[in-house]
N, C-alpha and C positions, 0 to 999 in steps of 0.2 A: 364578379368576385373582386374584391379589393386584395392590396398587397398586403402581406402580413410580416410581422418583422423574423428576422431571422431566425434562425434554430439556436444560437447562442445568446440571442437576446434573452429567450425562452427558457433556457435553462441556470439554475444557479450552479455554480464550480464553488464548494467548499474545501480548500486544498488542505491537507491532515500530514504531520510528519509523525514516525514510531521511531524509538531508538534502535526497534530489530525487524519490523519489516518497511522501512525506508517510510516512501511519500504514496501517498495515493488523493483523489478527488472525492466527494461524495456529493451526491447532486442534491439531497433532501438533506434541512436542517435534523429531522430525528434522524436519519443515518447520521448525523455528524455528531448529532448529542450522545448517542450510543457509541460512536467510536472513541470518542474524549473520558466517556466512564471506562473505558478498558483499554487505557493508556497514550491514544492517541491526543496530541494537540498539533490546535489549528495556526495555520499561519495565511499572510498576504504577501504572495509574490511581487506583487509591485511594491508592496511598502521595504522589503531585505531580499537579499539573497538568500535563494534557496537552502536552506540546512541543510549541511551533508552527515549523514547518519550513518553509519558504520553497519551495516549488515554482519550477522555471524555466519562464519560459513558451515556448510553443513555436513557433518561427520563421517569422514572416509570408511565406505562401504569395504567389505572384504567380499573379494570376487574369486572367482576361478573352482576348478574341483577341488572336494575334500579331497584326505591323503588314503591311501588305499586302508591304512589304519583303523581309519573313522569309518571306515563303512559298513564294516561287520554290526 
């Protein structure tokens, strides 16, 4: 058996920034065609530095027991 080239030569890294859920990679051009129709765009880490994208945080839960009011 001959040597085969590595596992990263082998895969393509399509790197994808969103305004609300940051960066992610997508390893297939239609994954990445499909993420650019629903707001995603692409970039190249080595050509800039990475976008820094503002996540929204996510809206404080109310916890604990109702009041003995509420439970009737």
């Amino acid at each position: 058996m001959g040597a085969s080239a590595p596992a990263s030569a082998l895969m393509a890294a399509i790197y994808l920034t969103h305004p609300v859920h940051g960066a992610k990679v997508a390893v297939l051009d239609m994954e990445a065609d499909f993420d650019v129709q629903n707001g995603w765009s692409r970039y190249n880490p080595e050509e800039q530095d990475v976008p820094q994208t503002e996540v929204a945080p996510a809206p404080a839960l109310r916890r604990g027991r109702r009041k003995k009011d509420e439970e009737e």
